[in-house]
N, C-alpha and C positions, 0 to 999 in steps of 0.2 A: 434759453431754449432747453429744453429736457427730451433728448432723448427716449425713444421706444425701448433702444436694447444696446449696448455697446458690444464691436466685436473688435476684438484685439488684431493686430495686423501678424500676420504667418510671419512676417520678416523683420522680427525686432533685431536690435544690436545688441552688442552683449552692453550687462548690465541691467536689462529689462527698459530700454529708451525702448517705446514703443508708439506708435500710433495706434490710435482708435478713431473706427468710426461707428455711426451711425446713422438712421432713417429722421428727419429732423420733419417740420411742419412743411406743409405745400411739397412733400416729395425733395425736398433736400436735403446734401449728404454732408454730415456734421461731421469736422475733424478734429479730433483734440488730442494732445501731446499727454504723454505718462509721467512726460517729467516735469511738467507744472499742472499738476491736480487743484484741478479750481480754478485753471487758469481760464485763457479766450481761448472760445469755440469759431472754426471757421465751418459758416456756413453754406457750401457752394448749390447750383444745380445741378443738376444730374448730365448735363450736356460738359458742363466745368470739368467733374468730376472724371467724367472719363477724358477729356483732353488733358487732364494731371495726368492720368494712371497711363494714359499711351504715351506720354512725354516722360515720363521717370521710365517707364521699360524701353524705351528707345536710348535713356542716357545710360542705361545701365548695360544697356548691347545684350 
């Protein structure tokens, strides 16, 4: 999958571990780690995606 645009996550750790995402084919949201470049893309839908992002800010309080 190839990606439209990669955007860096506001909240890396130190070090530059970062997430990336992006707009993937059929409207999904492509996730790839900064610390294996080349590595596997996970790619969710869009309903996925936001049940991540409200589950990681719910663990993060």
């Amino acid at each position: 999958m190839t990606p439209s645009h990669w955007k860096r996550s506001s909240h890396c750790a130190e070090g530059n571990a970062c997430v990336y995402v992006a707009t993937g084919p059929a409207g999904h949201v492509l996730v790839a780690d900064s610390g294996e470049p080349g590595g596997r893309v996970l790619a969710l839908t869009p309903v996925a995606w936001g049940s991540l992002v409200g589950w990681l800010k719910a663990k993060r309080g």
